[in-house]
Residue frames as a rotation matrix with the C-alpha (Angstrom) as fourth column:
UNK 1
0.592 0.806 0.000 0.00
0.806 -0.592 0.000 0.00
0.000 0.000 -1.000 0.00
UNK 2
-0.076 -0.380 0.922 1.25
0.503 -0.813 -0.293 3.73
0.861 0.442 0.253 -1.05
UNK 3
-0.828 -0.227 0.512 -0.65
-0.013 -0.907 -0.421 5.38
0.560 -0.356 0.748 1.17
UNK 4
-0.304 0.734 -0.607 -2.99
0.872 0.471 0.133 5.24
0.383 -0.489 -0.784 3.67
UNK 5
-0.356 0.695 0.625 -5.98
-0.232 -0.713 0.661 7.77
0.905 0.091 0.416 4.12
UNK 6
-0.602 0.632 0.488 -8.37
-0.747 -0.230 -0.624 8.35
-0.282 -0.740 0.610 7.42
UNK 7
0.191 0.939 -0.288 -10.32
-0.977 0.209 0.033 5.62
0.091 0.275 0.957 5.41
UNK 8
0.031 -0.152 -0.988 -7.95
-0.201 0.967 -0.155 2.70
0.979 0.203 0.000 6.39
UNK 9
0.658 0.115 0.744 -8.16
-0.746 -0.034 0.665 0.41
0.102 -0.993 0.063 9.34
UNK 10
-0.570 -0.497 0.654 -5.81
-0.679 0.733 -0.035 -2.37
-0.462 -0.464 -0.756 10.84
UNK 11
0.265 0.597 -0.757 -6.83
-0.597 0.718 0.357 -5.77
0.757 0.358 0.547 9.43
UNK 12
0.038 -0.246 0.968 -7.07
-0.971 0.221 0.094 -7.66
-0.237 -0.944 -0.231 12.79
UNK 13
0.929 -0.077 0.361 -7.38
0.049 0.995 0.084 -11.01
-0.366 -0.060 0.929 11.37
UNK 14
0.324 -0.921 0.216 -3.62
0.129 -0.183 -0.975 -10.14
0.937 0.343 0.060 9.13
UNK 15
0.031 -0.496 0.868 -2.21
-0.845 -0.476 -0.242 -8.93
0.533 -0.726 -0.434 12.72
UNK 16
0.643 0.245 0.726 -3.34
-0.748 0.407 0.525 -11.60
-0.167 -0.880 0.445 14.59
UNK 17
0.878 -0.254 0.407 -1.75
0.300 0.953 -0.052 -14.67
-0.374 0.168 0.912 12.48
UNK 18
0.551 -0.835 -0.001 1.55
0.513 0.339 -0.789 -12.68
0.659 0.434 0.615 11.97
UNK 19
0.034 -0.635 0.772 2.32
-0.575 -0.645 -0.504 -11.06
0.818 -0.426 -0.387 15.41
UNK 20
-0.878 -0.418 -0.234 3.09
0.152 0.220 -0.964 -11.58
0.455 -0.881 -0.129 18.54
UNK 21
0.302 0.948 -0.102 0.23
0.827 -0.207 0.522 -11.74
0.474 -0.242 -0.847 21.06
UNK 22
-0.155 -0.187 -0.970 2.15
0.706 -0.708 0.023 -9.08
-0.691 -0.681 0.242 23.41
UNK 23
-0.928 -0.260 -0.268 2.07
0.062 -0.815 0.576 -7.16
-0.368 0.518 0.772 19.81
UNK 24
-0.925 0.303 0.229 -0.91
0.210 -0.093 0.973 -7.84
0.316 0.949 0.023 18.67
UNK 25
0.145 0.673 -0.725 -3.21
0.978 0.014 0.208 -7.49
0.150 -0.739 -0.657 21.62
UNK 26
-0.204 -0.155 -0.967 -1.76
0.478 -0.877 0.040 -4.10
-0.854 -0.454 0.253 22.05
UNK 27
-0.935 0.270 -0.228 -2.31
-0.338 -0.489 0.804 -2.77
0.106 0.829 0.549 17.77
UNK 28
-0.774 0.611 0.167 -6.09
0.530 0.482 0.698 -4.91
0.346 0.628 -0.697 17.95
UNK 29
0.209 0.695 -0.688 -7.34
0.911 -0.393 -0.121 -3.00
-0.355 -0.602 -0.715 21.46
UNK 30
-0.743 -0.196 -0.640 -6.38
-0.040 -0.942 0.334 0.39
-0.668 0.274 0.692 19.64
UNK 31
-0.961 0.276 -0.009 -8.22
-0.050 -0.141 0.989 -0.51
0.272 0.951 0.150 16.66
UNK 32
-0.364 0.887 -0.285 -11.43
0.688 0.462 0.560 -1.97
0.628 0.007 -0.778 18.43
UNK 33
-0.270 0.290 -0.918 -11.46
0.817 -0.436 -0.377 0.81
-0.510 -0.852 -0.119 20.65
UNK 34
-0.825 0.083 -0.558 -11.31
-0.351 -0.850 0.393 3.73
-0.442 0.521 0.730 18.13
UNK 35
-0.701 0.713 -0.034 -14.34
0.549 0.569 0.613 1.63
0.456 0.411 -0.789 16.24
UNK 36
-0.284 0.760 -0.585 -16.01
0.899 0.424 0.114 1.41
0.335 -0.493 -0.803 19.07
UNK 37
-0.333 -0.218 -0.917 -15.77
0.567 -0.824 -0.010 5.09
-0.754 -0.523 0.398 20.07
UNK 38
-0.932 0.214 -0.293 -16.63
-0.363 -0.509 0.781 6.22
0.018 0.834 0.552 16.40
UNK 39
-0.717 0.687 -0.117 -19.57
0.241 0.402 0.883 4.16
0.654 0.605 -0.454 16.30
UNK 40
-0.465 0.261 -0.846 -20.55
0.885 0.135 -0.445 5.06
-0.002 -0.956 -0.294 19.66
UNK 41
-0.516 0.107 -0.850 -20.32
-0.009 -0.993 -0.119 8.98
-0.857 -0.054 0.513 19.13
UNK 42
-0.888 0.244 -0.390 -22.45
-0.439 -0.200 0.876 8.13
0.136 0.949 0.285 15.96
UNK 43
-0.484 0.758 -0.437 -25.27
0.853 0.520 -0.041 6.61
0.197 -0.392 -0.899 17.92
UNK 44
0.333 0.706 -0.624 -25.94
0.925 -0.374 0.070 8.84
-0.184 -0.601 -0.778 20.12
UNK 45
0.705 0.141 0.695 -25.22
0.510 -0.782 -0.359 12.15
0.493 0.607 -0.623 17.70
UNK 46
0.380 -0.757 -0.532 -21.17
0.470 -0.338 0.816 13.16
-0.797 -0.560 0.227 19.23
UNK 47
0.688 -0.706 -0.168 -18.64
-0.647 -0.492 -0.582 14.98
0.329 0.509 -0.796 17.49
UNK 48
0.657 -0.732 0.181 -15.95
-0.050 0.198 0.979 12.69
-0.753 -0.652 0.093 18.33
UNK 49
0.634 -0.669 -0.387 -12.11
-0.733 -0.361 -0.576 13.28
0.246 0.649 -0.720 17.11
UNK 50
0.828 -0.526 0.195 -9.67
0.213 0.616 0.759 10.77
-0.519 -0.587 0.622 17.02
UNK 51
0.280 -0.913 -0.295 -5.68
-0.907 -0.151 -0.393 11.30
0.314 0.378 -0.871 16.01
UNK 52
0.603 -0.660 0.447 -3.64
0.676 0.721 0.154 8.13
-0.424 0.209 0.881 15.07
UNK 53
0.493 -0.781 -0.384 -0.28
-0.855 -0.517 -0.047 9.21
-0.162 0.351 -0.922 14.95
UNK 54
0.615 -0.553 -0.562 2.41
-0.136 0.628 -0.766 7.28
0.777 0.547 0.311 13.02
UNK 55
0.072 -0.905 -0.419 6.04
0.912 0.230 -0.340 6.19
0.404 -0.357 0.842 14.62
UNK 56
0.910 0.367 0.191 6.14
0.295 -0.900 0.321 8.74
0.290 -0.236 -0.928 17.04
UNK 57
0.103 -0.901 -0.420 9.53
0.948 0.217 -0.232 10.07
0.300 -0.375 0.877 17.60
UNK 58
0.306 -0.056 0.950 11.14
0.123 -0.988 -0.097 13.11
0.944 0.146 -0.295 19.60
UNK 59
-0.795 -0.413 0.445 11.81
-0.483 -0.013 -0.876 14.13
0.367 -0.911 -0.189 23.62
UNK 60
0.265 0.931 -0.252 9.92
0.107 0.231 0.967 12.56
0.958 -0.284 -0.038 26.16
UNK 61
-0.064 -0.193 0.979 9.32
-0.810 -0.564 -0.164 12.85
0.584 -0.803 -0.120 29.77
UNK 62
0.890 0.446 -0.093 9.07
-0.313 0.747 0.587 9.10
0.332 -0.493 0.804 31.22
UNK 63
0.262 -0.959 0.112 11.48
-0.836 -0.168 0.522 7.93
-0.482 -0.231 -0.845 33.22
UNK 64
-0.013 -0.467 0.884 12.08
0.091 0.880 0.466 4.95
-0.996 0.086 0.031 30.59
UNK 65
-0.873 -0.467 -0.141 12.71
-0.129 -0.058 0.990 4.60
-0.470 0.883 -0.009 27.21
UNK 66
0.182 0.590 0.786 9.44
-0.419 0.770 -0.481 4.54
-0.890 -0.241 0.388 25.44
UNK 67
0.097 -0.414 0.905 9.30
0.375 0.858 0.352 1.95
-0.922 0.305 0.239 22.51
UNK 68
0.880 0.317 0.353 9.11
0.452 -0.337 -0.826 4.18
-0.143 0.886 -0.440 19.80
UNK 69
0.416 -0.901 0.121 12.76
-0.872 -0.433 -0.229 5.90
0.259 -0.011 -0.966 20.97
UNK 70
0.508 -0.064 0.859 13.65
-0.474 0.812 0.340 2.60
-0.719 -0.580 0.382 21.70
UNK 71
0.585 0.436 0.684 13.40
0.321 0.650 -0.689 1.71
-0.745 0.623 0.240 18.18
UNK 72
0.978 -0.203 0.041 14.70
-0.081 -0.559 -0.825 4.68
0.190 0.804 -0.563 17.00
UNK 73
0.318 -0.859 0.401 17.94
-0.910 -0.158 0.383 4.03
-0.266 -0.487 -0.832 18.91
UNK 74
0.660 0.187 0.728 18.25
-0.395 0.910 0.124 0.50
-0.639 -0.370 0.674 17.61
UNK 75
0.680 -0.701 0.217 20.72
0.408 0.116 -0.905 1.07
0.609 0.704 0.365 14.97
UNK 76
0.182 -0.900 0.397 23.17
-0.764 -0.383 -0.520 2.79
0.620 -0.209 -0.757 17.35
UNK 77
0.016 -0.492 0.870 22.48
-0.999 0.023 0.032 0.10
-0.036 -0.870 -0.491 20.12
UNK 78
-0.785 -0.589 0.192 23.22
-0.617 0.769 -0.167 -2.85
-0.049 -0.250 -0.967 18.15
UNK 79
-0.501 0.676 0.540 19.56
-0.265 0.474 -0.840 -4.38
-0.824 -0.564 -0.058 18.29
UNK 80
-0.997 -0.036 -0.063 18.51
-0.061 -0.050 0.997 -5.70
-0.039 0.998 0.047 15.00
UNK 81
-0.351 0.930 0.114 15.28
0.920 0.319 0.230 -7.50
0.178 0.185 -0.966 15.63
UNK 82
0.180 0.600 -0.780 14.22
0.272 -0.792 -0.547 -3.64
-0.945 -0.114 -0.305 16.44
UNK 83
-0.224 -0.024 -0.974 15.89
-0.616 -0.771 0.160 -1.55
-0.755 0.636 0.158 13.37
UNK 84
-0.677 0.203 0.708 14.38
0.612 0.690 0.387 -4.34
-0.410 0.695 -0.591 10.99
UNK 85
0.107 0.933 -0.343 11.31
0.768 -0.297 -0.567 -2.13
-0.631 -0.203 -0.749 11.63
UNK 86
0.514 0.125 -0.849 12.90
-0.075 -0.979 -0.189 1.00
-0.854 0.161 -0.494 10.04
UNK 87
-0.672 -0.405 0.620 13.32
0.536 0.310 0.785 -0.20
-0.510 0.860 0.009 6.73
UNK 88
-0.756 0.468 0.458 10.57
0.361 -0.286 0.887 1.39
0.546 0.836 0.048 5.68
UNK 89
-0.391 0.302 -0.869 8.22
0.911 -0.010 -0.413 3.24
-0.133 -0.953 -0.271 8.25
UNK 90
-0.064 0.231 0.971 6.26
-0.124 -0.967 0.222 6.84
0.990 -0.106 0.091 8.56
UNK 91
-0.331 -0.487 -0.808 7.01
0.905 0.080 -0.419 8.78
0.268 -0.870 0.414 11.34
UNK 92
0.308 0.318 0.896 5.84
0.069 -0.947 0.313 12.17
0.949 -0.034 -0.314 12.93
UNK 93
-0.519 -0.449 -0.728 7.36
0.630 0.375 -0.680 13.70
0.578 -0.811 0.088 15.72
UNK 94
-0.244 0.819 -0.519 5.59
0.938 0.335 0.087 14.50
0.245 -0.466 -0.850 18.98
UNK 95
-0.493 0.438 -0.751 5.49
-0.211 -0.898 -0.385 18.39
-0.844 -0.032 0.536 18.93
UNK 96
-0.766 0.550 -0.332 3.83
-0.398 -0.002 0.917 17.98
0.504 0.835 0.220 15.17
UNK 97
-0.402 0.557 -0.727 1.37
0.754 0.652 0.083 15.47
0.520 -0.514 -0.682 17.41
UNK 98
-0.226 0.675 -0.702 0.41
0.841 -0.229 -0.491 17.84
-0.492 -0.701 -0.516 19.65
UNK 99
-0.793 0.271 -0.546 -0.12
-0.067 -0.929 -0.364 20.47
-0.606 -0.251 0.755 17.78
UNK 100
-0.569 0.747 -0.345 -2.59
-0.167 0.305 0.937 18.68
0.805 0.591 -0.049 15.66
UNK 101
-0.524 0.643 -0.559 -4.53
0.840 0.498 -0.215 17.79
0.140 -0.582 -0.801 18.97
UNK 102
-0.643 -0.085 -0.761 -4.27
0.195 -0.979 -0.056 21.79
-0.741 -0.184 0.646 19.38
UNK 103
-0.904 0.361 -0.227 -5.82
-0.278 -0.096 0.956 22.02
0.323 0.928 0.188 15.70
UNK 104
-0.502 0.845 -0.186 -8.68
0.277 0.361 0.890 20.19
0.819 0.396 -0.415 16.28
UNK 105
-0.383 0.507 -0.772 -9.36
0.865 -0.097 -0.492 21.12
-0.324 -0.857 -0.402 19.81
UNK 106
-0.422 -0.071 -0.904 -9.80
0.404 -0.907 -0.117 24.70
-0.812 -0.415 0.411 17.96
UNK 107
-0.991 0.034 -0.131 -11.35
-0.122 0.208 0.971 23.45
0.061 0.977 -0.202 14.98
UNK 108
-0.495 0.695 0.521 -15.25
-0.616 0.142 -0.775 23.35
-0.613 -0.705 0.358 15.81
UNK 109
0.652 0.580 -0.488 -16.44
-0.757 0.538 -0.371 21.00
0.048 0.611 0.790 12.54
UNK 110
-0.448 -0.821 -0.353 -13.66
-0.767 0.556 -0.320 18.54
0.459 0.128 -0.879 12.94
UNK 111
0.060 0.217 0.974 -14.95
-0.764 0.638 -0.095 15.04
-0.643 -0.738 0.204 13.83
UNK 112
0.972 0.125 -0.200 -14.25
-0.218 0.801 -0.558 11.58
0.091 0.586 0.805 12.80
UNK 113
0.587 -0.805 0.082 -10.67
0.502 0.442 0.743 10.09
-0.635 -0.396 0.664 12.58
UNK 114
0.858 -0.498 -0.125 -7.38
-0.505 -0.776 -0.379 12.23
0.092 0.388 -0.917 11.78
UNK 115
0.570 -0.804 -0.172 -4.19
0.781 0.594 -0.190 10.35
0.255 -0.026 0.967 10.71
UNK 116
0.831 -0.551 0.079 -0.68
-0.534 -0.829 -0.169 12.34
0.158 0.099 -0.982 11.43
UNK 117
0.481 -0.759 0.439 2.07
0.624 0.648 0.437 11.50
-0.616 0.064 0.785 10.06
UNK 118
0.466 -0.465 -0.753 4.85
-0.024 -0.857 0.515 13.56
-0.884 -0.222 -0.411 8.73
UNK 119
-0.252 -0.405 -0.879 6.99
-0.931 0.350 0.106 11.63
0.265 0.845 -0.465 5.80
UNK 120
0.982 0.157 0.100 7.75
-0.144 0.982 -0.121 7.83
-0.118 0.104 0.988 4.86
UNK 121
0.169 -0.939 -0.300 11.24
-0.973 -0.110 -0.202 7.37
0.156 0.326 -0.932 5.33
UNK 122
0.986 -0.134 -0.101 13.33
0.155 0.959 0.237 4.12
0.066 -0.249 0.966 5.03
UNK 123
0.774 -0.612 -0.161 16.60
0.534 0.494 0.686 2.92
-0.340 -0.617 0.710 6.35
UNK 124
0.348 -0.788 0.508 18.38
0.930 0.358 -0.082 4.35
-0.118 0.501 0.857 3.55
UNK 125
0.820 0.181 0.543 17.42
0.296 -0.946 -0.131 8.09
0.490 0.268 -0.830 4.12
């Protein structure tokens, strides 16, 4: 796939039979929740906004590593089975993230689901 629009979802049966469960239990309850939240706030007549950001990279403020700088750090520390991932990968980083939450919080017609994502870069950039 080129490119993926606000109109694609996760195929949970494809996830299930080629991840991990620790991985896939954690991409299926994202997906079934956002559903379930869209379909909800379409029942009963919400406005509801969701943002799916891509690979999120940049500072953070936990006091651990989380997996997304994890990942990104896997080519300096040696860790293949991580930088496999960044062959090929969109990314956005987490001030661009929030100010898109900013956007829509200040956006008053905005409802339904908002990707954000920044480029598509791969290993070789």
């Amino acid at each position: 796939m080129d490119m993926m629009d606000e109109s694609f979802w996760t195929d949970v049966d494809f996830v299930r039979q080629k991840l991990s469960p620790n991985a896939h239990s954690y991409i299926i309850s994202k997906t079934l929740t956002e559903r379930a939240v869209l379909e909800f706030g379409a029942q009963h007549g919400l406005d509801v906004v969701t943002v799916i950001p891509s690979f999120v990279v940049g500072p953070f403020i936990c006091p651990k590593f989380p997996g997304s700088v994890r990942t990104s750090l896997a080519l300096v520390l040696g860790n293949q089975s991580e930088y496999s991932f960044l062959l090929n990968f969109s990314m956005v980083h987490v001030d661009d993230v929030a100010r898109a939450h900013i956007f829509l919080l200040e956006y008053p017609d905005a409802k339904g689901k908002y990707n954000c994502s920044s480029d598509t870069i791969s290993l070789e950039k």
